[in-house]
C-alpha positions as CSV (number, residue, x, y, z in Angstrom):
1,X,-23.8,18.6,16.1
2,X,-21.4,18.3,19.1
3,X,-19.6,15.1,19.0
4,X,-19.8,12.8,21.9
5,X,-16.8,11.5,23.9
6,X,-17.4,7.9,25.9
7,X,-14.6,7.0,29.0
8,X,-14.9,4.1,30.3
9,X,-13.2,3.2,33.8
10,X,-14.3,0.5,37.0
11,X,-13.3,3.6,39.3
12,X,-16.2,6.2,39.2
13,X,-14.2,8.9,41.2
14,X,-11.4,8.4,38.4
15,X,-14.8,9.2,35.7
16,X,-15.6,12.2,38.2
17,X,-12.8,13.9,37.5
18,X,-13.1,13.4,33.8
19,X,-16.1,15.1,33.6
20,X,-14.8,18.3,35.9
21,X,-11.4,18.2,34.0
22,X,-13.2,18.7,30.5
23,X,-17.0,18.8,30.7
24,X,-16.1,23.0,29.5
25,X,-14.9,21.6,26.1
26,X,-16.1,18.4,25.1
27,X,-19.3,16.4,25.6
28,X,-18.7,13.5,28.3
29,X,-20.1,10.2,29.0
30,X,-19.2,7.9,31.5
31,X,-19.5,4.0,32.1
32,X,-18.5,2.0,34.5
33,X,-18.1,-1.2,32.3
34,X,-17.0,-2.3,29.2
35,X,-20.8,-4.2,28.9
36,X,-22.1,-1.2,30.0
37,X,-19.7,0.9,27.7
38,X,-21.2,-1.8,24.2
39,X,-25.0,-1.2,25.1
40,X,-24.3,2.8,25.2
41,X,-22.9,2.3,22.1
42,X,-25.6,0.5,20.5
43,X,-28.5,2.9,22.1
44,X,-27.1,6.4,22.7
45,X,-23.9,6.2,19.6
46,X,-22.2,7.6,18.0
47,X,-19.5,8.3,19.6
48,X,-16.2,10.4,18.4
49,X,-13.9,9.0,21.0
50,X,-14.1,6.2,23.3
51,X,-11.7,6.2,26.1
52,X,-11.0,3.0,27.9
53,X,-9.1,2.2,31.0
54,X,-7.2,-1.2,30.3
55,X,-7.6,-3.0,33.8
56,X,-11.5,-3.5,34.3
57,X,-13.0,-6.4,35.8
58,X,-15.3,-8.7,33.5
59,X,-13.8,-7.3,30.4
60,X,-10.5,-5.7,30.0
61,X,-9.8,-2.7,28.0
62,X,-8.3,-4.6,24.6
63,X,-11.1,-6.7,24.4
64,X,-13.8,-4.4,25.3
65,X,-11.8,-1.5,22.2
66,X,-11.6,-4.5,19.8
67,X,-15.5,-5.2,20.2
68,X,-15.5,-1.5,19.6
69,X,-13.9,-1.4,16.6
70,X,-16.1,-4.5,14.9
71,X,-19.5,-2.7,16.4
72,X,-18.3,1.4,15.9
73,X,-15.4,0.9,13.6
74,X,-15.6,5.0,12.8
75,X,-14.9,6.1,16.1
76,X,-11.7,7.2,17.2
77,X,-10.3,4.6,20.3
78,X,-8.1,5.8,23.1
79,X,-6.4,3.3,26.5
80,X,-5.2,4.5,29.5
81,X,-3.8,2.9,32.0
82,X,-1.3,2.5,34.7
83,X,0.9,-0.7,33.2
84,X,3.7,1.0,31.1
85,X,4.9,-2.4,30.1
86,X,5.4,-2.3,26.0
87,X,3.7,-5.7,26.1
88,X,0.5,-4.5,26.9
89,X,0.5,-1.4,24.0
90,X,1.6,-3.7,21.9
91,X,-1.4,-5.9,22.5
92,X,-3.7,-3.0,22.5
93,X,-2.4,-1.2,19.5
94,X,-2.9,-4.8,17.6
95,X,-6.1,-6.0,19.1
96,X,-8.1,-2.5,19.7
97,X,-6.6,-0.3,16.8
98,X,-5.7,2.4,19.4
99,X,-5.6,5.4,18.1
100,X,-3.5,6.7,20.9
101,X,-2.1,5.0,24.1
102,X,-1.5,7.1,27.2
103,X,-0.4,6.2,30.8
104,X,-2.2,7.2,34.0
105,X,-2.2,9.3,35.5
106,X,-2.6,11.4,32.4
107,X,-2.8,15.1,32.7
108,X,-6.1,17.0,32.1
109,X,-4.1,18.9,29.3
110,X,-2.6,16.0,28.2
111,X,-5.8,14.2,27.9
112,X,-7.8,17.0,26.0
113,X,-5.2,17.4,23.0
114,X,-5.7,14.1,22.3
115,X,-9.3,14.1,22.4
116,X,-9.5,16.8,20.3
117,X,-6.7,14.8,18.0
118,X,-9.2,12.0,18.3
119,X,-12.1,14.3,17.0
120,X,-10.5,15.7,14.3
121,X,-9.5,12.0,13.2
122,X,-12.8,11.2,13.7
123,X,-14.0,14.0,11.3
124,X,-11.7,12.8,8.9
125,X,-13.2,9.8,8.9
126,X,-16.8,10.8,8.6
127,X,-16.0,13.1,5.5
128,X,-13.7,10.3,3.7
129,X,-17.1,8.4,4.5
130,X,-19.7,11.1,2.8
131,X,-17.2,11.4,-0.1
132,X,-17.7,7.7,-1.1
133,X,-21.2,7.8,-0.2
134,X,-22.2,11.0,-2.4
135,X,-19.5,12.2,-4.8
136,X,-18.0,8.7,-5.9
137,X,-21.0,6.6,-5.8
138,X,-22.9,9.3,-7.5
139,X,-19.5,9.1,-10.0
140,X,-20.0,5.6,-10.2
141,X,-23.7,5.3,-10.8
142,X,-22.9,7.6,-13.9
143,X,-20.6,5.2,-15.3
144,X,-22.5,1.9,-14.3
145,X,-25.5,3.6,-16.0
146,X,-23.6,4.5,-19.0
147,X,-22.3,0.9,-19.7
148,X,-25.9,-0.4,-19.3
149,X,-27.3,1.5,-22.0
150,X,-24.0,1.0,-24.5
151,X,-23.1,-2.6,-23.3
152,X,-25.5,-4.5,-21.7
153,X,-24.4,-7.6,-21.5
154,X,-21.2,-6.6,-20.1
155,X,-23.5,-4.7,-17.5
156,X,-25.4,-7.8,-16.3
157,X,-22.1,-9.4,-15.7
158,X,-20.8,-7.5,-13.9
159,X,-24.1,-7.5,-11.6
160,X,-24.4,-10.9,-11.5
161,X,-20.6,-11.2,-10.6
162,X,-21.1,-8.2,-7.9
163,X,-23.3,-10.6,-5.8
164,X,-21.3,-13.5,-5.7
165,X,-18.0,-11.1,-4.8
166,X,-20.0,-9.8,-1.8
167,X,-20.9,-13.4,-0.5
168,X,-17.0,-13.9,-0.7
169,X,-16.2,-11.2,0.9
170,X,-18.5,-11.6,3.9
171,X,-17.1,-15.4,4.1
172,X,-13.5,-14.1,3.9
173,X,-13.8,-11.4,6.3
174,X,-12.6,-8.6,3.8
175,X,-11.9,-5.3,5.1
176,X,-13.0,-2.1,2.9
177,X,-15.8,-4.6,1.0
178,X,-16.8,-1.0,-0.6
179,X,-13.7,-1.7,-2.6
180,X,-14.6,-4.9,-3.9
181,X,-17.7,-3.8,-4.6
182,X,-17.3,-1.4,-6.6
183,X,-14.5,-3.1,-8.4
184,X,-17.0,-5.4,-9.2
185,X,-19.4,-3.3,-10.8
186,X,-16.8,-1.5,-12.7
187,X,-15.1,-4.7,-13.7
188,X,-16.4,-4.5,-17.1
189,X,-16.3,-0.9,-17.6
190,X,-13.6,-1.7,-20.2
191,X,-16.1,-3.6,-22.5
192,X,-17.5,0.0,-23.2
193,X,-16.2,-0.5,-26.7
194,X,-16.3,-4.3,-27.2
195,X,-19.3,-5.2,-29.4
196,X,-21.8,-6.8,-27.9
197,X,-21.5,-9.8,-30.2
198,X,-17.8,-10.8,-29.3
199,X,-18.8,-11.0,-25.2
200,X,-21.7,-13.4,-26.2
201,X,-19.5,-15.4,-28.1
202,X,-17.0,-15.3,-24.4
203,X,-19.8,-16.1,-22.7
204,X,-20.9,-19.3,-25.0
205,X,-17.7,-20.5,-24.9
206,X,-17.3,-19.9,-28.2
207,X,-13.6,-19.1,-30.3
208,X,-12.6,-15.8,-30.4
209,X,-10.7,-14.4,-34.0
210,X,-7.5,-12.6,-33.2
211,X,-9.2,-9.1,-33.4
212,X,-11.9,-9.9,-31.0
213,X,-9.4,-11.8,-28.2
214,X,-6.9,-8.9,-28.4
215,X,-10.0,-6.6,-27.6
216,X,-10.7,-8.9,-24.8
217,X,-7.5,-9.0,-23.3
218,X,-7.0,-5.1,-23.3
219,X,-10.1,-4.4,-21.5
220,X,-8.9,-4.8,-18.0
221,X,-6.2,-2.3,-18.5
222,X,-8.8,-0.1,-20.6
223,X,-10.9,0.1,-17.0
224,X,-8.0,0.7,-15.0
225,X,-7.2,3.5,-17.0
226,X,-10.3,5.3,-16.5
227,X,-11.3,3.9,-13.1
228,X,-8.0,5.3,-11.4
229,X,-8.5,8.9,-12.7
230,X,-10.8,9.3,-10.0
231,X,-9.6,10.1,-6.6
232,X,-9.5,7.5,-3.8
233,X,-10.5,4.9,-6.3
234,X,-6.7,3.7,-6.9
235,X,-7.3,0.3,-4.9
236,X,-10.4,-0.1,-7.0
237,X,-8.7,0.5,-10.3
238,X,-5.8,-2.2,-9.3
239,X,-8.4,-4.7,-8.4
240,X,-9.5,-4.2,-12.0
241,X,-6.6,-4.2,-13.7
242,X,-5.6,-7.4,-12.5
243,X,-8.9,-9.3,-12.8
244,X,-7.9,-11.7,-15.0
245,X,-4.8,-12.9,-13.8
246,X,-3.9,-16.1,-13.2
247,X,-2.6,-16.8,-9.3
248,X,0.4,-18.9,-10.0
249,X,1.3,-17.2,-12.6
250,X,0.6,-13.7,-11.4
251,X,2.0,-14.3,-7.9
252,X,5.3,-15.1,-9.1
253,X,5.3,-12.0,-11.6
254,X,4.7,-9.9,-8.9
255,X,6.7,-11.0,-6.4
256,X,9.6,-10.7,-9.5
257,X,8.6,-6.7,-10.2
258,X,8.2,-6.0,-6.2
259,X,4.9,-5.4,-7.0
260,X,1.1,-6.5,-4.6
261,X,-1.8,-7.3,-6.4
262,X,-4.7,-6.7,-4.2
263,X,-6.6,-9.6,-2.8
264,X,-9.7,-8.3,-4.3
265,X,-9.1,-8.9,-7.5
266,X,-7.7,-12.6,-6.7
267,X,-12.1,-12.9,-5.8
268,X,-12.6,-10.8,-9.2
269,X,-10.8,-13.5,-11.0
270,X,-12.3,-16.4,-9.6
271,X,-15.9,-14.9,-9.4
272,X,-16.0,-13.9,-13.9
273,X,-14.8,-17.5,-14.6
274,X,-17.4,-19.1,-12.2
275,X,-20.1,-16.5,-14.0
276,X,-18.5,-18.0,-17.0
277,X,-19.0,-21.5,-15.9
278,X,-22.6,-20.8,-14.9
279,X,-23.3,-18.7,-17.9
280,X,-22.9,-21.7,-20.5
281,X,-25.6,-23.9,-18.0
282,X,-22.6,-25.8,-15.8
283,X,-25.1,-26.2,-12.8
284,X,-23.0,-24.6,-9.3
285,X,-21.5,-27.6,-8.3
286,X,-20.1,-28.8,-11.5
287,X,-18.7,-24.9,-11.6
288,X,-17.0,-25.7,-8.5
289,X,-15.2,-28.9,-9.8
290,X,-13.9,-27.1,-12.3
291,X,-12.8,-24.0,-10.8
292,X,-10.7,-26.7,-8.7
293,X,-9.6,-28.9,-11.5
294,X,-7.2,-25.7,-12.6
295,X,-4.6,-26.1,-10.3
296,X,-3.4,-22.9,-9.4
297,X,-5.8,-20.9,-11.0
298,X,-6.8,-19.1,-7.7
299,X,-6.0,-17.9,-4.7
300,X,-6.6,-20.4,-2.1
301,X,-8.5,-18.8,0.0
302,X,-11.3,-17.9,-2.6
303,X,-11.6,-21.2,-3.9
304,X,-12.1,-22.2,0.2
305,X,-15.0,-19.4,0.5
306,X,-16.4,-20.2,-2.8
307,X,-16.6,-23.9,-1.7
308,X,-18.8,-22.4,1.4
309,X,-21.1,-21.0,-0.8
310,X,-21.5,-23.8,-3.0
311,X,-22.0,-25.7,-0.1
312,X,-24.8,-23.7,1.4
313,X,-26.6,-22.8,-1.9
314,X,-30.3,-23.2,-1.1
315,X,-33.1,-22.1,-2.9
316,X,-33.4,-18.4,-2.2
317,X,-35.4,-17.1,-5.3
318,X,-38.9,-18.3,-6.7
319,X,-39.7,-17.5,-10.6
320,X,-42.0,-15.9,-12.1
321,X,-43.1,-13.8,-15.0
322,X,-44.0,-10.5,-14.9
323,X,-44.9,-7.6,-17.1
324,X,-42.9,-4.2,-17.0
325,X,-45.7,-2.5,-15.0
326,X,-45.6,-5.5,-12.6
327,X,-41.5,-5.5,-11.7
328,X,-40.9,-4.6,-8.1
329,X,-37.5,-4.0,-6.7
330,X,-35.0,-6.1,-6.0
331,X,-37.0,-8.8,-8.3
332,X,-33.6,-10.5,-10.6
333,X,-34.2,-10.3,-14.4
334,X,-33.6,-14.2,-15.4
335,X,-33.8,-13.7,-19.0
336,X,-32.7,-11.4,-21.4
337,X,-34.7,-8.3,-21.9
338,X,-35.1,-8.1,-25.6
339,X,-36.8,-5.7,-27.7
340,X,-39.8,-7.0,-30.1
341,X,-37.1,-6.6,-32.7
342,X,-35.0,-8.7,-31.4
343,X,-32.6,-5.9,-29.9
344,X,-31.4,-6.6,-26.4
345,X,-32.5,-4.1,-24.1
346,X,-31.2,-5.4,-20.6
347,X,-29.1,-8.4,-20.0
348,X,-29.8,-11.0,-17.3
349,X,-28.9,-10.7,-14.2
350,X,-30.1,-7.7,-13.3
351,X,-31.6,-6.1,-9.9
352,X,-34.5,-4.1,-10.9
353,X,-34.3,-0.6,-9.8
354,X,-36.2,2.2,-10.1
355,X,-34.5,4.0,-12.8
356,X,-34.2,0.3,-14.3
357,X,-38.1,0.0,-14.7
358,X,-38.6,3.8,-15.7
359,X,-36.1,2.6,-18.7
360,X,-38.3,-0.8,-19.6
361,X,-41.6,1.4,-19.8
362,X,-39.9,4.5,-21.8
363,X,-38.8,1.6,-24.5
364,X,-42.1,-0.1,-23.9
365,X,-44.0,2.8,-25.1
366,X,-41.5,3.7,-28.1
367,X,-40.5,0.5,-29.4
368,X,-42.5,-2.6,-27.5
369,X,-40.8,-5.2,-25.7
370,X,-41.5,-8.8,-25.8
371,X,-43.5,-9.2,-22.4
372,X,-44.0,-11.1,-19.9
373,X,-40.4,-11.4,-18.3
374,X,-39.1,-13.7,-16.6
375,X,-37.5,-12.4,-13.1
376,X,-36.4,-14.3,-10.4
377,X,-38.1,-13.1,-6.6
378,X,-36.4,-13.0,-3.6
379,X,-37.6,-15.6,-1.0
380,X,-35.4,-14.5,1.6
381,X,-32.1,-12.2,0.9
382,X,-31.1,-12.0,-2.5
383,X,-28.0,-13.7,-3.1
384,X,-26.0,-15.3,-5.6
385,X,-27.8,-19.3,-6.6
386,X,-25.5,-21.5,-7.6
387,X,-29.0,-23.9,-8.5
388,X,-30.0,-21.2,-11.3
389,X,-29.5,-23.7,-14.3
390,X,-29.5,-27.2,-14.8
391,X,-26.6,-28.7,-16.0
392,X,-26.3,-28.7,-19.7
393,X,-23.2,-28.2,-21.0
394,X,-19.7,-29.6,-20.0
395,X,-17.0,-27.8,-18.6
396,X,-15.5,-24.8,-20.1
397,X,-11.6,-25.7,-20.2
């Protein structure tokens, strides 16, 4: 497939000679108008490259490249324009992301090397893109799939904490949220080999002997370790190395060694200990209070976005019970899946998938599960309810 290259200019003799200049080599649109420019975007994209004049009535070329970059964030944006005054690439390299800022008049050769600079970028782009989507979520569902058969209560965590990471995210305006979300879902990869009986003694709140706490504390560094063996996943593997750190305390560590520990896992931290919270029956809001009863616990900014959430927790989910032939996806498992031995099969939390329910009904025919379940359906969007339990129990310290 050719890719398509969009200028955009108020003068259409300027966009004339565009399209004679380098119609031969590359595959031109035209617009007359940054509004014009958006809706072309939205009907006819994508677009590799997207060249903008900067002087354009109704909307100039930095706003009309930084809509571009919220709306088409993969395509590769180039200005032109006849003010050389380092002001206004300045502006434009900060508000639009340029890839490349050239003054007019721009030379027809001048012009084409950096389209085809533009397109290659572009490329780059695209293939970084099919890498996560294929080989390193197909890398990830192997391990996520691993831990839920060995550890599953270190599995439903980790869903139930990916949620409420995304909703923070979204609020906080995170860039890369692929990131954080697969740092959440890998966050407890380092469980692998904690038995299952020492995380639901964490998770009751209950005292750890010195064997099971040093097991605990080693498992962030344990995921790091095999997370960042996998290429382009280094972020990721920070995020979950530092998962349980403390803000204050951490911030003035890292500052000390000249190290950066990645915003991402500042939301990690705060998002386990409000699962925590949650997990012992401490209803959303009482979560909340204590989340901000610690001081400096937490990054500002996540305890701000969590408070949003909080705030506009409504009732998203109705309950129900269900047999294993009867889960749909996207339905939440709200109890413990447990075999009619007592063995726990699936821990809370839980989206059902598709290979989730071909799981249930293999051990349904071997071994028997206790049925019905109880799941939790989506009313609207699934999201993360800070309503799920009543209160019960006071806050964990």
């Amino acid at each position: 497939m050719v890719e398509k290259i969009l200028c955009v200019d108020d003068e259409p003799n300027i966009l004339d000679a565009y399209k004679r200049a380098l119609r031969k080599d590359f595959a031109i649109e035209t617009s007359l108008s940054g509004v014009r420019a958006l809706e072309m975007i939205e009907t006819d994209g994508p677009y590799a490259v997207i060249v903008s004049d900067m002087r354009m009535p109704e909307m100039d070329g930095i706003r009309f490249l930084k809509r571009v970059s919220e709306v088409a964030p993969q395509s590769v944006r180039i200005m032109l324009t006849g003010n050389a005054d380092q002001q206004t690439a300045v502006d434009a390299v900060n508000e639009g992301h340029i890839f490349r800022f050239l003054n007019k008049p721009c030379e027809p050769e001048v012009l084409a090397k950096s389209l085809t600079a533009g397109i290659q970028q572009y490329r780059l782009v695209r293939a970084e893109k099919d890498l996560i989507e294929t080989t390193l979520s197909g890398s990830i569902q192997v391990l996520t799939d691993v831990l839920s058969i060995v550890n599953p209560t270190a599995f439903g965590r980790a869903s139930r904490v990916k949620r409420l990471a995304l909703q923070l995210s979204l609020l906080m305006e995170l860039e890369n949220d692929w990131q954080l979300d697969l740092a959440a879902m890998l966050s407890q990869i380092g469980c692998i080999a904690i038995p299952e009986e020492t995380l639901h003694k964490v998770y009751e709140g209950k005292s750890l002997t010195p064997e099971e706490l040093r097991m605990l504390q080693t498992h962030p560094q344990v995921g790091h370790d095999l997370i960042a063996r996998i290429p382009r996943l280094e972020l990721v593997a920070e995020m979950i190395a530092y998962q349980e750190s403390k803000y204050d305390v951490s911030e003035a560590d890292a500052q000390a060694s000249g190290i950066t520990i990645p915003l991402g896992a500042r939301i990690l931290k705060l998002a386990l200990d409000f699962d925590k919270l949650i997990e012992v029956k401490v209803n959303g809001k009482d979560a909340l209070t204590e989340i901000e009863r610690r001081g400096g616990w937490y990054h500002p900014a996540v305890v701000e976005a969590l408070r949003k959430v909080v705030a506009g927790s409504r009732r998203l989910f109705d309950s129900a019970y269900v047999r294993i032939a009867e889960l749909q996806p996207n339905m939440i498992l709200a109890a413990d899946v447990l075999s009619v031995s007592g063995f726990l099969l699936v821990a809370k939390g839980q989206a059902v998938t598709s290979a989730l329910q071909q799981r249930l009904e293999n051990f349904l025919m071997r071994r028997g599960i206790e049925e019905p379940i109880k799941v939790f359906i989506p009313v609207e969007v699934p999201a993360y309810r800070t309503d799920e339990f009543e209160p019960a129990a006071p806050a964990l310290v």
